[in-house]
N, C-alpha and C positions, 0 to 999 in steps of 0.2 A: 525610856529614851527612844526618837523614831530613829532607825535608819537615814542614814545621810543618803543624798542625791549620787553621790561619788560611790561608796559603799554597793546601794543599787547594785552598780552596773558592772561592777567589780567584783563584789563578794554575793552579795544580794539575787535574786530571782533572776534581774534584769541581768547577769553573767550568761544564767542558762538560756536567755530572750539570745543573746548576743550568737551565744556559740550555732544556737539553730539557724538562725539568718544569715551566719557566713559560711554553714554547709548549706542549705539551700543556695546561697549564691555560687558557691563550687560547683555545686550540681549542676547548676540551668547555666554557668556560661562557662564553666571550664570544662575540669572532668567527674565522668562518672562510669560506675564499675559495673561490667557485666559479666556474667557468666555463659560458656559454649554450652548450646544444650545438643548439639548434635557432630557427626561426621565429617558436614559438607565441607569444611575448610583443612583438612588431614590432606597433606602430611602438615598444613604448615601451623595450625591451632587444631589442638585436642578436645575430644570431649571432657567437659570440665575444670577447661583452662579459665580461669579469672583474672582479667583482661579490666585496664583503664582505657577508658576513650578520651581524648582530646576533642572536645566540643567548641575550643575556639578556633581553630584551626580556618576553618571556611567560614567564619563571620559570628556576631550575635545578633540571636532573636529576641524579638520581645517574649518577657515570662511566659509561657502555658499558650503560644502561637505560635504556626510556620511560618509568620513574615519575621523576614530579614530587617534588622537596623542596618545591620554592616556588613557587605561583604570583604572577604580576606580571598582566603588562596583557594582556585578553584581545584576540585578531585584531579587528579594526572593517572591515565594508565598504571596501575602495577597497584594504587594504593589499596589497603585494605579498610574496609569501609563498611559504617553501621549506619543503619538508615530503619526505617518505617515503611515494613512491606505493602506496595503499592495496593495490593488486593484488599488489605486488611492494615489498614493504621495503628492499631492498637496491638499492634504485633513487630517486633523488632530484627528485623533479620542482618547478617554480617555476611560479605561476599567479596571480592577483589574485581577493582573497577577494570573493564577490559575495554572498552569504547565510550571515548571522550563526543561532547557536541563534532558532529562533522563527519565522525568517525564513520567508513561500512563495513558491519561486519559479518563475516563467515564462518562459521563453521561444522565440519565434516569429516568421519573418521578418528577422530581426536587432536586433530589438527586445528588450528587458529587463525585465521587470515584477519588482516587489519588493512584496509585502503589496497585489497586487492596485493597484498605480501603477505607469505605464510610468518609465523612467529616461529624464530627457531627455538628449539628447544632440545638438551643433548644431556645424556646420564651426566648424573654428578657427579659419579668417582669415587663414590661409597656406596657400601650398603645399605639400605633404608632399616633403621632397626625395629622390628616388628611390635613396639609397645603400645598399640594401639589394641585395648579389650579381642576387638571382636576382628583382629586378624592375627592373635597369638599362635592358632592351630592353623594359616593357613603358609602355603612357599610362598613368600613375599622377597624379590630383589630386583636390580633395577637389570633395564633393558640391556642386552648383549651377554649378559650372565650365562652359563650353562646348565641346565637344567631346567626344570619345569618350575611357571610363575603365574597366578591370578593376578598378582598386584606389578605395577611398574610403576618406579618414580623416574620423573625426567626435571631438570631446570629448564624454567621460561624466564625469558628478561622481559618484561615489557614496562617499565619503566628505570628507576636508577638502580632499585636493587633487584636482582635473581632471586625466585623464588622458586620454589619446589610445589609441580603438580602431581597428581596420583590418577593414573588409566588403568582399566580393567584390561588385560591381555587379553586377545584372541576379540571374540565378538562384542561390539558396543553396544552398551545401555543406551546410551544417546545418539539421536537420530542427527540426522541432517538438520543443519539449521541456517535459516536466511538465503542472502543476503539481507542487510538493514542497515539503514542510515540512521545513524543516532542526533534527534532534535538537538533543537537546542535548551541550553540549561538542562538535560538530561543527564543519563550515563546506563551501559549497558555494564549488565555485570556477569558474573559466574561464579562458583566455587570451585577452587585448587584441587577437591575432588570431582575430575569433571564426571565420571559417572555417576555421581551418587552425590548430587547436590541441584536442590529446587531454585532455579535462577532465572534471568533475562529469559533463558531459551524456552522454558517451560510454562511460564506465566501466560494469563490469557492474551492476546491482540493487543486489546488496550490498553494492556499494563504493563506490557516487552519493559520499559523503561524506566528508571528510578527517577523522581523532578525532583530538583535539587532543594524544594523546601520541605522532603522526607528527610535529607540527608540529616543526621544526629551528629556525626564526627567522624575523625581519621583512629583507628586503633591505636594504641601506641605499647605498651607492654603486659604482660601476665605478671601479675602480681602474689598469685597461688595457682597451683594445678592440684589434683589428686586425678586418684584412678577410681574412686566412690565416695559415694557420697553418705554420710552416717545412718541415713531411711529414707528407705524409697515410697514406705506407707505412710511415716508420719511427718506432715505439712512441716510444722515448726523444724524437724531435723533435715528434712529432704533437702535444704538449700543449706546444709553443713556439712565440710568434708571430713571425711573420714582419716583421723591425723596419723593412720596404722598407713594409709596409701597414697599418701604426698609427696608428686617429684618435685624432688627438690630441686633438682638441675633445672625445670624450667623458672623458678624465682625470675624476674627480671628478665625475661628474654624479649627480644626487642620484638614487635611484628612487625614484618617487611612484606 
């Protein structure tokens, strides 16, 4: 007796035809999951935080293209954002947009100017807790504290939510940078770690800036964290965490 038509699609082969087509369709216009491979975004995402992106957020593209069908909502100050490293395409980098089209920006000291106004920025009012690997052995706490500090966290608003940056005390990693007027359909970015993150400032001339048909999507939450990952030698384990070192507190933390 053959398989029915209905069967197929239901029980039959065509079920698993079905389930692959509507996670590819997830993928290419909704979301999809990324993992932190590095520092630059600390304090506000960890190394190893696994993160969904919102890829409809600013429009759809056609399948396996950077042109746009539809534009939606364009990036705003503050958001954090995955895009396609301008140098190298084939490489995905995550950063916090800091200068919208229009926008000129400065910065110097570890300071932020935006249209020629500094961005304030003032201690949060906590401790920053040091669970970050590779600053467990150092004094880590926020500005106006007593005692001796390598690390300081400050909050910046530059869009609707406050976020939390991280500066190196005493002398800076980062040099002066700008002034720049941000094109249009552009966006200048940065990492929340501004010393120790590869961004807008350090990029060659011609690639200062993200074009908005790199952009991939808006971050939207961690899904899993850990502090390692199960092998750092073997391919197939390197991208599994290690379920001995999983915070659990970040599940579900929103990125802002």
């Amino acid at each position: 007796m053959g398989i029915t038509s209905k069967k197929f699609w239901t029980e039959g082969p065509g079920s698993f035809a079905v389930a692959i087509f509507v996670a590819l369709v997830i993928r290419w216009a909704f979301l999809e999951a990324y993992v932190i491979p590095s520092g630059s975004m600390l304090p506000s995402l960890l190394i190893n935080d696994h993160i969904f992106v919102n890829k409809l957020v600013y429009g759809i593209r056609f399948p396996f293209s950077e042109t746009w069908v539809a534009r939606f909502n364009e990036p705003q100050r503050g958001e954090t954002i995955v895009f396609k490293y301008p140098e190298n395409p084939s490489i995905f980098y995550i950063k916090r947009v800091v200068g919208v089209p229009g926008d000129r920006v400065f910065y110097e000291g570890g300071n932020l100017y935006i249209n020629d106004e500094l961005v304030e920025k003032v201690p949060p009012g906590k401790e920053l807790a040091a669970e970050f690997e590779w600053l467990r052995n150092q004094d880590f706490s926020n500005e106006g504290r007593t005692g001796k500090s390598n690390y300081v966290q400050w909050e910046e608003r530059l869009g609707e939510h406050p976020h939390s940056i991280l500066l190196r005390k005493g002398q800076r990693v980062s040099p002066p940078f700008g002034p720049v007027t941000v094109p249009k359909d552009s966006y200048f970015v940065m990492g929340d770690n501004r010393d120790n993150s590869r961004d807008s400032r350090l990029w060659s001339p011609s690639k200062t800036f993200v074009p908005r048909e790199l952009l991939v999507g808006r971050a939207a939450f961690v899904w899993l964290s850990c502090e390692e990952k199960l092998s750092k030698d073997i391919f197939v384990l390197s991208a599994l965490c290690n379920p001995l070192t999983v915070r659990w507190k970040r599940f579900f933390h929103s990125v802002h």
